[in-house]
Backbone as CSV, one residue per row, in Angstrom:
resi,resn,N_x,N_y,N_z,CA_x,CA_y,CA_z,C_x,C_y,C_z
1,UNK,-200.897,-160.596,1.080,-200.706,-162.009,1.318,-199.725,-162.581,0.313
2,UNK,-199.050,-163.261,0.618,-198.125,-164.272,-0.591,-198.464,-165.062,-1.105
3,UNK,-197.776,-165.967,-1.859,-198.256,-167.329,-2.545,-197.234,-168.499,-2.300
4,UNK,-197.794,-169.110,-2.017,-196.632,-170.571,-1.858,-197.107,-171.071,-2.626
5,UNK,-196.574,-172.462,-3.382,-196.755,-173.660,-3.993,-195.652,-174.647,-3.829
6,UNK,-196.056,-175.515,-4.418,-194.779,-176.710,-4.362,-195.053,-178.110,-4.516
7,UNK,-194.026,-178.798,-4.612,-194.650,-180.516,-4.105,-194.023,-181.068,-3.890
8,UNK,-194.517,-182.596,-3.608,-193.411,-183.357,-2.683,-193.637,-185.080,-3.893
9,UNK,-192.554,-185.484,-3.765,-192.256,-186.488,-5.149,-191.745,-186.523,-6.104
10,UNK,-190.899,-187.593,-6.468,-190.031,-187.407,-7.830,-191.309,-187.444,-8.837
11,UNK,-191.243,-186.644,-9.806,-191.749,-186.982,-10.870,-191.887,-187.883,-12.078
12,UNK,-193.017,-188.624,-12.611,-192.726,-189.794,-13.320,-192.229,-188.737,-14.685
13,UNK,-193.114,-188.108,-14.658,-192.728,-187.016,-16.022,-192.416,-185.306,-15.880
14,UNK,-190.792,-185.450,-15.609,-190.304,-184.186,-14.736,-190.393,-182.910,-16.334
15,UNK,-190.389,-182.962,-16.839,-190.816,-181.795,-18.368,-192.300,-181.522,-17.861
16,UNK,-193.278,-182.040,-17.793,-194.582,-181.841,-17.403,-194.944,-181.098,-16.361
17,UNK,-193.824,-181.804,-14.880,-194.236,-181.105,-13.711,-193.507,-179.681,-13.559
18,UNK,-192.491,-179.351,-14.639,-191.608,-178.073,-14.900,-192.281,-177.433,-15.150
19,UNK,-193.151,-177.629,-16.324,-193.878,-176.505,-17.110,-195.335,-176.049,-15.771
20,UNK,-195.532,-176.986,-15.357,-196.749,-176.716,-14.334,-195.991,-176.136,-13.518
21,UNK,-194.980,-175.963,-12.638,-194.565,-175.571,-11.724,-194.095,-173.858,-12.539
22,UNK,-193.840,-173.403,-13.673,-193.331,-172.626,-13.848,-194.767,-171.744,-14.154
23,UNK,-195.868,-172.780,-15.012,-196.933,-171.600,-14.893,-197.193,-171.396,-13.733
24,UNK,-197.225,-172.245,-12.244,-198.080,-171.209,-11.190,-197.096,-170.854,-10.245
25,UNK,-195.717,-170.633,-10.937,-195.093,-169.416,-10.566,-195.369,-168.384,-10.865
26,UNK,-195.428,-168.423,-12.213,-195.864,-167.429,-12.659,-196.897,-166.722,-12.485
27,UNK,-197.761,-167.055,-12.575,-198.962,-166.684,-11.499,-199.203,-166.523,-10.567
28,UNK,-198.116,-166.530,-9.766,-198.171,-165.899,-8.228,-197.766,-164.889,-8.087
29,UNK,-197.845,-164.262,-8.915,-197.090,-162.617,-9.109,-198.572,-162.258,-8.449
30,UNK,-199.407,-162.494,-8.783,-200.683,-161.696,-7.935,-201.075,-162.105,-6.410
31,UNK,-200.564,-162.895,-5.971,-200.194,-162.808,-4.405,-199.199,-162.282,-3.544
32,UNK,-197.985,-161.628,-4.614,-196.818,-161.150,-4.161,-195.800,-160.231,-5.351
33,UNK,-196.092,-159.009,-5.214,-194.753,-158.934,-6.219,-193.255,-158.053,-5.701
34,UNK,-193.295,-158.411,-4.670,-191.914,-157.628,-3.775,-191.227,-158.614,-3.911
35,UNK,-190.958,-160.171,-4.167,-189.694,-160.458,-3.975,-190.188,-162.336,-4.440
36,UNK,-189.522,-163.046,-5.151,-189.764,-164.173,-5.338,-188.113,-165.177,-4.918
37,UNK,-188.901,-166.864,-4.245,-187.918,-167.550,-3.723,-188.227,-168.752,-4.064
38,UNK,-187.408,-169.997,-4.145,-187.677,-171.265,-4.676,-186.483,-172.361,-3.656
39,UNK,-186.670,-173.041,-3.679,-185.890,-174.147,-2.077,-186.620,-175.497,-2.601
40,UNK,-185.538,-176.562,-2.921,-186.087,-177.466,-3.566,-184.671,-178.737,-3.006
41,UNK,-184.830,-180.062,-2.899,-183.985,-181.252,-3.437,-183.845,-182.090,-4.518
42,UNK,-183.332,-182.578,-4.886,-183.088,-183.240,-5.500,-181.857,-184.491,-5.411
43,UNK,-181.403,-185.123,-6.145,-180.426,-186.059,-6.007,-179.106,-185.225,-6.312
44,UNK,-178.669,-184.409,-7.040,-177.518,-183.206,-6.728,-177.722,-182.388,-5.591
45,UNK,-178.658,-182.432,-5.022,-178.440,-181.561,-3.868,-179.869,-180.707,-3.855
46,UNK,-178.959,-179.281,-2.877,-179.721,-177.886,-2.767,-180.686,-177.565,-4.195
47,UNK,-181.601,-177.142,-4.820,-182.122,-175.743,-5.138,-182.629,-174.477,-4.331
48,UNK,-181.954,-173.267,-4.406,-182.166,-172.410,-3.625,-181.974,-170.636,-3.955
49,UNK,-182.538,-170.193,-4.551,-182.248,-168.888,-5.591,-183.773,-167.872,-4.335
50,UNK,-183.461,-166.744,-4.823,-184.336,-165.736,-4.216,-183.808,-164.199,-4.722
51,UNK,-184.783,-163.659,-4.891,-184.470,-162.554,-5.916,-185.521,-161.275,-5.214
52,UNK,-185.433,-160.048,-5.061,-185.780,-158.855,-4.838,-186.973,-158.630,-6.031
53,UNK,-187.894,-159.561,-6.835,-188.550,-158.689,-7.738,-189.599,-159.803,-8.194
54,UNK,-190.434,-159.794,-8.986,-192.057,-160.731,-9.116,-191.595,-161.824,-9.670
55,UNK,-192.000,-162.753,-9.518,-192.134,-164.021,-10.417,-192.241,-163.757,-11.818
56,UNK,-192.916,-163.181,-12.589,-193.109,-162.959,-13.607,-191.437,-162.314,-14.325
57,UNK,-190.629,-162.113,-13.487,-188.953,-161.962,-13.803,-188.669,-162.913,-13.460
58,UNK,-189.009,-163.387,-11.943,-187.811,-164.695,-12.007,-188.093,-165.948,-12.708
59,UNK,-189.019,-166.397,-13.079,-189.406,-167.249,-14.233,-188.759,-166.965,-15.822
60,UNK,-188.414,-165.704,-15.883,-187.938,-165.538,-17.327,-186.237,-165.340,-17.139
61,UNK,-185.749,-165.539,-15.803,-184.439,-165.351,-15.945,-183.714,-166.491,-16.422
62,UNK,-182.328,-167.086,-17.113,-181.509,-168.263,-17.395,-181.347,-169.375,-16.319
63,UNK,-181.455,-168.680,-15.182,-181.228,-169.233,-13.880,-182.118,-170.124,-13.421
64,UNK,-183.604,-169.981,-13.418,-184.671,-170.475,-13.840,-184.324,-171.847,-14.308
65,UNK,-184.667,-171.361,-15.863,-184.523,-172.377,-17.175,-183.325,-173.221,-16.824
66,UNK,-181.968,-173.421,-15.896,-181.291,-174.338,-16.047,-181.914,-175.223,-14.593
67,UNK,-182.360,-175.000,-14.188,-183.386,-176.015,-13.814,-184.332,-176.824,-13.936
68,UNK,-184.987,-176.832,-15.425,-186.012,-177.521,-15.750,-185.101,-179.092,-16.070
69,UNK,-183.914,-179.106,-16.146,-183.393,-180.824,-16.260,-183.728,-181.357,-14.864
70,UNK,-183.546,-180.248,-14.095,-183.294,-181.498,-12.700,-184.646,-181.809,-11.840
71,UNK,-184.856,-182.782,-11.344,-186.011,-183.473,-10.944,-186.101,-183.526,-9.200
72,UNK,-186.864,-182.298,-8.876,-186.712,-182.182,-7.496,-187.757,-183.113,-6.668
73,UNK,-187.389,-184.009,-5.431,-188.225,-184.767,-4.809,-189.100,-183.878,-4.190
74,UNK,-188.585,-182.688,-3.858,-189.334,-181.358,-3.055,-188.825,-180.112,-3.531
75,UNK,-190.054,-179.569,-3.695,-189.730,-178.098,-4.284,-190.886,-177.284,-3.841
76,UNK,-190.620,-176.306,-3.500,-191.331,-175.173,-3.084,-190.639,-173.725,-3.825
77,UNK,-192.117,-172.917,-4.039,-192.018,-171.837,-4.355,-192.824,-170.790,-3.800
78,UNK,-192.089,-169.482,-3.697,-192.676,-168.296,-2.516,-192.819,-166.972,-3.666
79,UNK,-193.577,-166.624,-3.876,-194.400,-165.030,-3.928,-194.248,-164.178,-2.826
80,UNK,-193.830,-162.980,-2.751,-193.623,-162.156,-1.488,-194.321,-161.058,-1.556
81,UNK,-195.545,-160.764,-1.167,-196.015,-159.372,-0.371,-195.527,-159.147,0.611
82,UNK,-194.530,-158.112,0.645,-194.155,-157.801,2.084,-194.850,-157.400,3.118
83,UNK,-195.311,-157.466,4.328,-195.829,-157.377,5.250,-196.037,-155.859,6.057
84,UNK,-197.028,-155.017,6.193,-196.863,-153.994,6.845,-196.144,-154.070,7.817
85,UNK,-195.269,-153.024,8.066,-194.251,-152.795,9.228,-193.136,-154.072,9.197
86,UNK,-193.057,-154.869,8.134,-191.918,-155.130,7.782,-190.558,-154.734,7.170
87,UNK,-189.884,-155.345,7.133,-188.904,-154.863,6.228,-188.834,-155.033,4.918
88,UNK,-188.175,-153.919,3.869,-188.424,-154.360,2.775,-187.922,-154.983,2.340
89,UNK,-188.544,-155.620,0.778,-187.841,-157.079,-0.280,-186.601,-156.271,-0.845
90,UNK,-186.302,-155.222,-1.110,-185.142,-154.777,-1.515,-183.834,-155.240,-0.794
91,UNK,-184.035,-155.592,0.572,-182.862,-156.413,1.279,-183.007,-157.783,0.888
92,UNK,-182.470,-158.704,0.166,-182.654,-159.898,-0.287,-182.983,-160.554,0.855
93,UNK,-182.005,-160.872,2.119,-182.067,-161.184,2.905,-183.194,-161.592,3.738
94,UNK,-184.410,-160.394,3.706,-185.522,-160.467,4.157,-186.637,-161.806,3.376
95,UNK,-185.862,-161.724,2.368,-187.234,-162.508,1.593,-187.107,-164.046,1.898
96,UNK,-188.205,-165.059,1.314,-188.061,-166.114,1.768,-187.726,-167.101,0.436
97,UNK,-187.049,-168.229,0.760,-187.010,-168.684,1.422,-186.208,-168.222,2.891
98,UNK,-186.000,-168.843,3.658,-185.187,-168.719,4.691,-184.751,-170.190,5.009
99,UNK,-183.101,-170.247,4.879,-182.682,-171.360,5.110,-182.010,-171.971,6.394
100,UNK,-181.648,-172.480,6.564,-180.434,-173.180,7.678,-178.512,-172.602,7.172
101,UNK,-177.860,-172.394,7.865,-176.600,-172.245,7.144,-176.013,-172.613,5.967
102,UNK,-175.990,-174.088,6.159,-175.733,-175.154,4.736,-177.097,-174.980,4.182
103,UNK,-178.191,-174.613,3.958,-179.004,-174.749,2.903,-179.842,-175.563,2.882
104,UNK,-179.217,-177.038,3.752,-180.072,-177.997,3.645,-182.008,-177.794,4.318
105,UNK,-182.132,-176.846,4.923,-183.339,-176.859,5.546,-183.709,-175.197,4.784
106,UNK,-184.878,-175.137,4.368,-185.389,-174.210,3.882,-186.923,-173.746,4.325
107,UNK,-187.444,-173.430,4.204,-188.866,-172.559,5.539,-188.846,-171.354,4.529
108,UNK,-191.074,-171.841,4.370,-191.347,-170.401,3.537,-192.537,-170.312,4.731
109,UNK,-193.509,-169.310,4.424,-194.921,-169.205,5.383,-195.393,-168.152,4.710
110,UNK,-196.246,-168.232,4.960,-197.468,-166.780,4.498,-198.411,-166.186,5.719
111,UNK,-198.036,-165.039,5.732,-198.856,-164.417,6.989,-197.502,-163.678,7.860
112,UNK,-197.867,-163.067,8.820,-197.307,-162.703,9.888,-196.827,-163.047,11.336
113,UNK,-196.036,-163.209,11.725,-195.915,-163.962,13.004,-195.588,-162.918,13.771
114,UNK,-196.487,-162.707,14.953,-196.643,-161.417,15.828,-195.878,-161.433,16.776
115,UNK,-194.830,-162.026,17.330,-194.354,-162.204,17.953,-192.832,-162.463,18.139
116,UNK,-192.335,-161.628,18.098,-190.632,-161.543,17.536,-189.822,-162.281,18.958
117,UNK,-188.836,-163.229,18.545,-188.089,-164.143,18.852,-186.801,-163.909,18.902
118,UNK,-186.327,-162.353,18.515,-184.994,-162.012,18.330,-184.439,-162.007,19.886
119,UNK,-184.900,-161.726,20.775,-184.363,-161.898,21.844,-183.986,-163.250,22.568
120,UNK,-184.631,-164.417,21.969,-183.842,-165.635,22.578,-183.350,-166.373,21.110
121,UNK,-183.267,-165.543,19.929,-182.159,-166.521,18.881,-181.345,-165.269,18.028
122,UNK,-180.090,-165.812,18.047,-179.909,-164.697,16.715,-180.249,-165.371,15.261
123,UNK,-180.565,-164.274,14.834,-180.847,-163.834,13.388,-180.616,-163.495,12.121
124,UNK,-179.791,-163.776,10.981,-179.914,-162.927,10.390,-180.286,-162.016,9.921
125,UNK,-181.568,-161.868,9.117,-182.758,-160.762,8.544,-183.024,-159.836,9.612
126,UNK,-183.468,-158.781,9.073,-184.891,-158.118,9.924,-185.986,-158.149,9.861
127,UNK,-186.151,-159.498,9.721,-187.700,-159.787,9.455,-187.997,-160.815,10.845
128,UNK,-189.472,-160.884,11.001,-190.156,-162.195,11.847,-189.997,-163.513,11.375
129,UNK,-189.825,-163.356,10.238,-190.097,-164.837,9.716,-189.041,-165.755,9.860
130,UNK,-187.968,-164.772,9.864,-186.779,-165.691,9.978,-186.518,-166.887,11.140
């Protein structure tokens, strides 16, 4: 199973909601450690990074940390257990988030969706979720 988290609201005290958001990233390494993703707004725009490997790395990378200035109205974060008879997190591609072209729309989920859709949309990934 994976882990999502996230929230929705500017923060009155965005240092506070960083450090909370980064511990239960961090801690979602035990719902997922194939692949971690993050999809967020703010008033600059996109946040949108996804990486092949546990939270417990992508929390300690620079990439990370230059995000704790900016104050996302929405942010979500994904833990990835990959899914039997999925594809693996080693293809970045597969992992989630999963966005829209421009970025602006981002989509995480947890679980499996049994029912593949590749025949009436194209796709990038080889995954369901997409």
């Amino acid at each position: 199973m994976c882990g999502i988290a996230g929230y929705i609201g500017k923060s009155k005290d965005p240092k506070a909601s960083w450090r909370l958001i980064t511990e239960i990233f961090d801690h979602l390494w035990i719902r997922g450690t194939d692949a971690s993703g993050v999809w967020g707004l703010d008033s600059a725009g996109v946040i949108y990074d996804k990486q092949p490997y546990s939270t417990k790395l992508f929390v300690r990378r620079n990439q990370w940390w230059d995000l704790r200035d900016r104050n996302p109205e929405l942010f979500m974060v994904h833990a990835r257990a990959a899914s039997k008879g999925s594809e693996h997190a080693a293809d970045n591609k597969n992992n989630h988030p999963f966005t829209s072209e421009c970025q602006r729309i981002g989509v995480i989920h947890n679980g499996f969706i049994a029912e593949n859709l590749s025949d009436q949309y194209e796709i990038q990934s080889d995954t369901d979720s997409e």
